[in-house]
C-alpha positions in Angstrom: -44.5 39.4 7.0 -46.1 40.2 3.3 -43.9 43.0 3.0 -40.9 41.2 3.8 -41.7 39.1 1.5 -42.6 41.5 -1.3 -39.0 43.2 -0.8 -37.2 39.7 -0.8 -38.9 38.5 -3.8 -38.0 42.2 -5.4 -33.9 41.1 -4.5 -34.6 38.3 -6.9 -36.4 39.6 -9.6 -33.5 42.4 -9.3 -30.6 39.7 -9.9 -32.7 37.6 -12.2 -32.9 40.8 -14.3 -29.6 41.6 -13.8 -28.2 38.3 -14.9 -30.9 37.7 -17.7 -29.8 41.1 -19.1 -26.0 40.4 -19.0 -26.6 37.3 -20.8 -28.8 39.0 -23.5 -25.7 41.4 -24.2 -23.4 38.2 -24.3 -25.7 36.7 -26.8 -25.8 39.8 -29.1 -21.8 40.2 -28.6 -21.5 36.7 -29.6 -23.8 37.6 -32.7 -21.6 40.0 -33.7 -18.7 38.0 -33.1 -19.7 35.2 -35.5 -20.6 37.7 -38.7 -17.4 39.7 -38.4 -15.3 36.0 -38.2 -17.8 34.6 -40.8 -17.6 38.0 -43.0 -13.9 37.7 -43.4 -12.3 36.3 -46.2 -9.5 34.3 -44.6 -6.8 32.5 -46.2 -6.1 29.1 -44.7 -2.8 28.2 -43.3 -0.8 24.7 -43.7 0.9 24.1 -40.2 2.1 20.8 -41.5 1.4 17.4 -41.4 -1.8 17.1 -39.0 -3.6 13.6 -36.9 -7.0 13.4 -37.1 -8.2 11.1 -34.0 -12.3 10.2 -34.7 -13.1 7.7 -31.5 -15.9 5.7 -32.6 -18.6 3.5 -30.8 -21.7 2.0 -32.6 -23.6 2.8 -35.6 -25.9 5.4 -35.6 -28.1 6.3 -39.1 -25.5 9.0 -40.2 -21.8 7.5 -39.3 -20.9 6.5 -42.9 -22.1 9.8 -44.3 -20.0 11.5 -41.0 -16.9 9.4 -41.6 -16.9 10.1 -45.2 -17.2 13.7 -44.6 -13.6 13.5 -42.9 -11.9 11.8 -46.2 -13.4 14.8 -48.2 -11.5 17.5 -46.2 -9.4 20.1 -48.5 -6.5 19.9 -46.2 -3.4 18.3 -48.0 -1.9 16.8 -45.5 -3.3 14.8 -42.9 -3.8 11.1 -41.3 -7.2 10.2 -39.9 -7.1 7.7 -36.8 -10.2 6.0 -36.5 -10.2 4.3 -32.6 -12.8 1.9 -31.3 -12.8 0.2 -28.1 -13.0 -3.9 -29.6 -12.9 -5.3 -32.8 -16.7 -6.5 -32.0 -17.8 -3.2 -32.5 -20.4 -2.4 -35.3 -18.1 1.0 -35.8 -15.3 -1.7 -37.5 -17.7 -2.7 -40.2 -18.5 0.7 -41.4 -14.7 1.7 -40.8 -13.0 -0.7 -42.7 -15.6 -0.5 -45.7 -14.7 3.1 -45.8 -10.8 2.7 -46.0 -11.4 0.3 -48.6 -13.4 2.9 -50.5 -10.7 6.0 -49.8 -7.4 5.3 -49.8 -6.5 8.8 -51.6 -5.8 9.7 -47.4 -3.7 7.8 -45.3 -6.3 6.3 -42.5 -6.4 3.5 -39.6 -8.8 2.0 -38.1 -7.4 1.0 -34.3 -8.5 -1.2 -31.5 -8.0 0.4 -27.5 -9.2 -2.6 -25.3 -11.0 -1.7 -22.4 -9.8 1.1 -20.4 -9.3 0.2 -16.5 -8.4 3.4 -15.2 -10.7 6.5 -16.3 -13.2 7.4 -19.2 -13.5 4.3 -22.5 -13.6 8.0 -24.9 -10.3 9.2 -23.4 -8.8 5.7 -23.6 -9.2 5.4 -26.7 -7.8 9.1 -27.8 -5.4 8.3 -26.2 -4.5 5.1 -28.2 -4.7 7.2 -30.8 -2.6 9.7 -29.9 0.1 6.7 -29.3 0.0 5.5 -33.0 0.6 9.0 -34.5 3.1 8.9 -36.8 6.3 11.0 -35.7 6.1 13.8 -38.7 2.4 15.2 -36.8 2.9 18.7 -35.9 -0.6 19.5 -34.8 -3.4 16.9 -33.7 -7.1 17.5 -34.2 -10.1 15.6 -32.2 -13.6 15.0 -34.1 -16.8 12.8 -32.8 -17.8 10.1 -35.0 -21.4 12.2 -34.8 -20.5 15.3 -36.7 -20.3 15.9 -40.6 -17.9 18.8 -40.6 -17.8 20.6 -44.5 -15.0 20.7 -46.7 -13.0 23.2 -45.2 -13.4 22.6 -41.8 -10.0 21.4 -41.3 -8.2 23.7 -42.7 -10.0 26.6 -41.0 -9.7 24.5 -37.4 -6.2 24.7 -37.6 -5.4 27.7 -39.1 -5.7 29.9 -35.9 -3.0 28.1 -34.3 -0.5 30.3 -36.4 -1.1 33.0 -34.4 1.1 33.4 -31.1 -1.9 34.1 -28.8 -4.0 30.9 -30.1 -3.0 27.5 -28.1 -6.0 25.9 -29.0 -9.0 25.7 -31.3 -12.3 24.6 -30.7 -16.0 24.8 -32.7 -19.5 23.4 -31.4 -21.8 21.1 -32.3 -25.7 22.7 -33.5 -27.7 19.6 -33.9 -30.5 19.2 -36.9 -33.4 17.6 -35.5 -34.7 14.5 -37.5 -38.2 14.3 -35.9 -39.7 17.6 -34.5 -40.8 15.6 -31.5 -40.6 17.6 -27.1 -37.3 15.5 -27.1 -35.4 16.7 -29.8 -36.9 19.6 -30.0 -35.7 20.4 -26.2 -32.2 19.0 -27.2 -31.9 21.9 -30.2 -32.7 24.5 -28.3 -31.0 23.9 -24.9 -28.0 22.9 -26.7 -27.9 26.1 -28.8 -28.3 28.1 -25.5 -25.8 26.6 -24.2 -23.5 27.1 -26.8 -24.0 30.6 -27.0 -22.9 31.2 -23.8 -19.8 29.3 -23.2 -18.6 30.3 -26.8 -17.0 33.5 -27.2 -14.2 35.7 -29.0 -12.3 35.8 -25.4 -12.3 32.6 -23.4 -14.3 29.0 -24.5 -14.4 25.6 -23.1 -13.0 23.4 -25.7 -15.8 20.8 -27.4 -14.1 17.2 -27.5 -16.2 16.7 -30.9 -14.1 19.7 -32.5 -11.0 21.1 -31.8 -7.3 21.3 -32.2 -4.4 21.9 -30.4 -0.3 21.5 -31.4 1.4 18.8 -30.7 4.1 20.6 -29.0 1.7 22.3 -26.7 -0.8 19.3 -26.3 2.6 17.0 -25.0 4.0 20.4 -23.1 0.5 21.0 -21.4 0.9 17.6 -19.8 -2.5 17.0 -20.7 -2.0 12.9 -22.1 -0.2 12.5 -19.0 -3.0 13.1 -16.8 -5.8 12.3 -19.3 -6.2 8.4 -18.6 -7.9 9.1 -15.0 -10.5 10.7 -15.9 -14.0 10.7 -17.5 -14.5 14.2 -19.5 -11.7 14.3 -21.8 -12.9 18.5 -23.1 -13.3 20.0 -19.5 -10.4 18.5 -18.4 -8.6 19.8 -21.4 -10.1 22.9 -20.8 -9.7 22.9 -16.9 -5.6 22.3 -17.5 -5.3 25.0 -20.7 -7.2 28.0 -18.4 -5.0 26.9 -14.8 -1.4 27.2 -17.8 -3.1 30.7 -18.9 -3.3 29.5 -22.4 -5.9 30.8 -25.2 -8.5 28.5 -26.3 -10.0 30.3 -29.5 -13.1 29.5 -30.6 -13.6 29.5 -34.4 -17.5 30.0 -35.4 -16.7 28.7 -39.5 -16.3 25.4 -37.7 -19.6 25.1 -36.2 -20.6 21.2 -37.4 -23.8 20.1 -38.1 -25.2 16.7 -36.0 -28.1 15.1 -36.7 -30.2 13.9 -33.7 -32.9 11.6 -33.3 -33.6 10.9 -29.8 -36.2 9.8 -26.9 -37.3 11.8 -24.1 -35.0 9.5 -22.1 -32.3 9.2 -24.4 -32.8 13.6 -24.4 -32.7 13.4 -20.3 -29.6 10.8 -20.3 -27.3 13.6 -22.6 -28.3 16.9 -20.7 -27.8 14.9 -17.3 -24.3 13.6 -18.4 -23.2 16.8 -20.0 -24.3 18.3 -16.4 -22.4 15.6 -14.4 -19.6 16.5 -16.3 -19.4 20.0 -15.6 -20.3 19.1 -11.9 -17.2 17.7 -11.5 -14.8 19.1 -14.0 -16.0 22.9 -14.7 -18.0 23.1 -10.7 -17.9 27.1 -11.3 -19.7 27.2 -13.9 -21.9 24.7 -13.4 -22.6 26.4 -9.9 -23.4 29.3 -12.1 -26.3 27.8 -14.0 -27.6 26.3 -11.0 -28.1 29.9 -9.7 -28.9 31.4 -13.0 -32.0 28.6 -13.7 -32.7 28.7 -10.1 -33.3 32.7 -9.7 -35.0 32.4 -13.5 -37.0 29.5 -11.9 -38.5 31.6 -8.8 -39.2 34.9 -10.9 -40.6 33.6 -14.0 -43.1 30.9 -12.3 -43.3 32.2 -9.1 -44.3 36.0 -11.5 -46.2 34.1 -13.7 -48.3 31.8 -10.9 -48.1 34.1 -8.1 -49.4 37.6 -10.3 -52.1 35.4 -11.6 -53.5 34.7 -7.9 -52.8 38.1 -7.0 -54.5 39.3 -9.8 -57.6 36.8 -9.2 -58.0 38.2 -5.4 -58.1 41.8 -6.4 -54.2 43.0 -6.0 -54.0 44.2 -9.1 -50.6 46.2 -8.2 -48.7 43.5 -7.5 -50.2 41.0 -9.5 -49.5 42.6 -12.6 -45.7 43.5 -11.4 -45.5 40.1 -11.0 -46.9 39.1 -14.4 -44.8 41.5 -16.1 -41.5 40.6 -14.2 -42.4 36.8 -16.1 -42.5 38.6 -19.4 -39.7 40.8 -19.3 -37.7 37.5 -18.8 -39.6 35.4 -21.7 -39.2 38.5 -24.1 -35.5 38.9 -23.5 -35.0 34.9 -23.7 -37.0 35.4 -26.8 -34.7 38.0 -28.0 -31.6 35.5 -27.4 -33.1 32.9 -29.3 -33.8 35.3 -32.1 -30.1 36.0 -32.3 -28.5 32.1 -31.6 -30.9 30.9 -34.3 -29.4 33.9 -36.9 -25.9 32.7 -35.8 -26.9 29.5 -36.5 -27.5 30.1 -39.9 -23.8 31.3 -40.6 -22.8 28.5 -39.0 -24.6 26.3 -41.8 -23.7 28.8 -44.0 -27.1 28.7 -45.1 -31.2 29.0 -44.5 -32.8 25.6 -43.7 -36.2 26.2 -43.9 -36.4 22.3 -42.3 -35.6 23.9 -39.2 -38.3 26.8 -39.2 -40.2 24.7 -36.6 -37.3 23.8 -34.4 -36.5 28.0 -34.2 -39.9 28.9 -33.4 -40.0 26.2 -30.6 -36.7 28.0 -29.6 -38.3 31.2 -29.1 -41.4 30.4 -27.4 -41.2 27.6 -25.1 -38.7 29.2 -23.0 -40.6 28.1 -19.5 -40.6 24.6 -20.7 -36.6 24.7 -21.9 -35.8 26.8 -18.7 -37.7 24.2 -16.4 -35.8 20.8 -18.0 -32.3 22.4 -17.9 -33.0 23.6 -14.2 -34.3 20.3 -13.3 -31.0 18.4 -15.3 -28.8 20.7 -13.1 -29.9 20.1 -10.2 -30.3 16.8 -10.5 -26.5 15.9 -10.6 -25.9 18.0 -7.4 -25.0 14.3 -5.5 -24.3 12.3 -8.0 -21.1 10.4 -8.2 -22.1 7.7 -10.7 -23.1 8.2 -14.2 -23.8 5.7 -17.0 -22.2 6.1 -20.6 -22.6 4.0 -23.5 -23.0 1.2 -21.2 -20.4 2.0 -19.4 -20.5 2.8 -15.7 -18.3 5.1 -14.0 -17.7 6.2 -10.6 -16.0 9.4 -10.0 -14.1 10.7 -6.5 -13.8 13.9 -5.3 -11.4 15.6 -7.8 -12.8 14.1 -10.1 -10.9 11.0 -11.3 -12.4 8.2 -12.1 -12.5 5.3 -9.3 -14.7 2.5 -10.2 -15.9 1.4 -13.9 -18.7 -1.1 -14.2 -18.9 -2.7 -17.3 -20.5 -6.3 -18.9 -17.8 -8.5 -19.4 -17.2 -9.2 -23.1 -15.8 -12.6 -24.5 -13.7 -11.3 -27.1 -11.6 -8.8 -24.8 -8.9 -7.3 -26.8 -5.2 -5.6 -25.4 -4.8 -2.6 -27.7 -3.9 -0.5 -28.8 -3.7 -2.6 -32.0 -3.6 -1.3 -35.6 -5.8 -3.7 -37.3 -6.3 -1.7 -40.6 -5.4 1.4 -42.9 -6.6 2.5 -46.1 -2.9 2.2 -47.6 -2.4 -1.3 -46.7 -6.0 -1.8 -48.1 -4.8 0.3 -51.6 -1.8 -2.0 -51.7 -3.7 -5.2 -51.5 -6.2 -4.1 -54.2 -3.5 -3.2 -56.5 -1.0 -5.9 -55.4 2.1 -3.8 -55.4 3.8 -4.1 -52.4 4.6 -7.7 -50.2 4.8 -5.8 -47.1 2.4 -3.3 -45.2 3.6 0.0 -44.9 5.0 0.8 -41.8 3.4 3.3 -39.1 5.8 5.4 -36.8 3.9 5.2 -33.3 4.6 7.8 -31.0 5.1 6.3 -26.9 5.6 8.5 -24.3 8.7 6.4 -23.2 10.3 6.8 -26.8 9.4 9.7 -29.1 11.1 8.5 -31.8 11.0 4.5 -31.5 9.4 3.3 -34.6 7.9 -0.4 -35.4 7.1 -2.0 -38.7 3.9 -3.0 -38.3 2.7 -5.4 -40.9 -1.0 -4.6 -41.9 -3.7 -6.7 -43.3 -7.1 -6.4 -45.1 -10.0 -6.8 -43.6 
């Protein structure tokens, strides 16, 4: 029976290896990836007039500095579409003050309503994708969370020149405020994770960065299908890999998020993000199960089990087993060296802030293996998942079947253009009677366009 045993735990350790090696030459691939696209000097591309669609919900400590990080883009021609879900929202109150301040870019601040079909963060990209104007060749979708530099516009859209590029999408590499466990845990599982579904071949789009041609967003029939559903990225990228189409994934457009979170507010993201490939991306996320699974037996069962060995005189397989448990922390040490030297060409610089979040990176792998392990597994069943106070219910492809929400007093039918920096420009310098007009874009009527009188806040 021991030996039986011995030889299945062996199996393990063998594919643990295996798959822990694979993913150390996918980490140094992606390495390499990111200095060659980082080393070249490109020239940016204008592919015409482009919508920028920011859904917004709440104030956190960094929106105004995120939002006005969006007015300060190099790209000459674009809208921004700023989206909340009711006028009530804090977001409004930071919004408008903004468009008051900036009204070099055309900008509007738009109210959804409540959605009553799928996910509140779809619904309301999708009211934004309703008011574009009709001369938008190529819409781009940003979180309120991010503060993207300068270029990063311009270099989004740029690879969508190229015939074999259908889509663009970046990643998110958070900058921990407090170098607490929880945000700690949240940098470096959330850099791990981005090195490995982020690659020069194939990527899963990021709804917080990425954009996509209007022609092929419309022809993918992707805001036909969008309002049912809860993950508006995997969807996105479910629909895009099932038409064969190239999702590109463009490393100078790597935006930095700040994060300041508890250990609950840590264990609510990593458990939605896990829902959400449960139900939308169930290969892969059946892949990390096994991957942390097989990780979890070898490394603790190594690390536990060569220990006792070693303590009751089996020196031979104790230390096999201890050095099984090493050979998996070196190699994930390895992988950390290499995301956390990506991540400085993705900042495009050396923050020695963040010394203490990459050494935390590189050594607590048991601790980060065990919390992602536990947040996979932990959606396995679940159907219902909470967001932003929101409630959702999802059935067995996925779509959403039952939202639970507080019922709000001021309940608002949108989508409704309720502001814009021109109309706001126009006030201040009294020239103009009447608002300037918006072109919105229905599905019913691609060219029907209504004069929609705007006023100030």
């Amino acid at each position: 029976m021991l030996t039986i045993f011995f030889i299945s735990f062996a199996i393990v350790a063998a594919l643990s290896m295996a798959i822990s090696l694979m993913l150390t030459c996918h980490a140094w691939e992606h390495l390499r990836y990111v200095r060659g696209s980082c080393g070249i000097d490109r020239t940016a591309v204008s592919l015409g007039r482009v919508g920028l669609i920011v859904p917004c919900k709440g104030v956190d400590f960094t929106l105004k500095e995120n939002i006005r990080s969006f007015f300060d883009q190099d790209y000459k021609d674009y809208e921004i579409y700023f989206v909340v879900e009711s006028p009530d929202d804090p977001a409004c109150g930071v919004v408008r003050k903004m468009l008051s301040t900036y009204s070099h870019v055309a900008a509007y601040l738009i109210i959804a309503g409540e959605s009553t079909a799928g996910g509140q963060k779809i619904h309301n990209l999708l009211s934004g994708y309703h008011a574009l104007t009709a001369d938008i060749e190529t819409i781009v979708f940003a979180d309120s969370d991010v503060a993207p530099q300068r270029d990063w516009l311009s270099q989004l859209v740029t690879p969508l020149d190229r015939i074999s590029v259908h889509a663009v999408t970046s990643y998110r590499w958070f900058l921990p405020q407090r170098y607490d466990l929880a945000n700690l845990l949240l940098f470096s599982i959330n850099a791990a994770a981005m090195g490995m579904i982020c690659s020069r071949r194939q990527s899963v789009i990021w709804g917080g960065s990425w954009a996509i041609s209007r022609e092929t967003f419309e022809q993918s029939d992707i805001p036909l299908q969008w309002s049912r559903y809860l993950s508006d990225d995997l969807f996105a990228t479910k629909k895009l890999n099932r038409l064969r189409l190239n999702i590109f994934f463009e490393p100078r457009c790597v935006v930095a998020s700040s994060s300041d979170c508890s250990i609950s507010n840590m264990w609510e993201f990593l458990r939605r993000q896990c829902f959400m490939g449960r139900w939308y991306l169930k290969k892969s996320w059946l892949l990390g199960v096994v991957h942390t699974s097989l990780s979890m037996l070898v490394f603790w069962g190594g690390l536990l089990g060569g220990a006792g060995l070693l303590l009751t005189g089996q020196s031979v397989p104790g230390s096999m087993g201890l050095t099984l448990a090493c050979l998996l922390w070196i190699q994930a040490g390895i992988r950390s060296k290499w995301r956390q030297t990506a991540g400085d060409l993705y900042l495009r610089t050396q923050n020695p802030h963040l010394q203490r979040a990459r050494w935390f990176d590189v050594c607590c792998y048991p601790l980060t293996l065990t919390v992602l392990w536990a947040a996979l597994c932990s959606v396995a069943a679940q159907r219902f998942i909470r967001w932003k106070g929101i409630g959702y219910q999802v059935g067995q492809t996925g779509k959403v079947r039952f939202i639970e929400r507080e019922s709000s007093p001021h309940t608002t039918n949108g989508p409704l253009v309720v502001g814009s920096s021109l109309a706001l420009s126009q006030t201040k310098q009294s020239e103009m009677d009447e608002g300037p007009k918006l072109s919105l874009y229905t599905q019913e009527n691609k060219t029907k366009v209504r004069s929609i009188r705007r006023r100030a806040a």
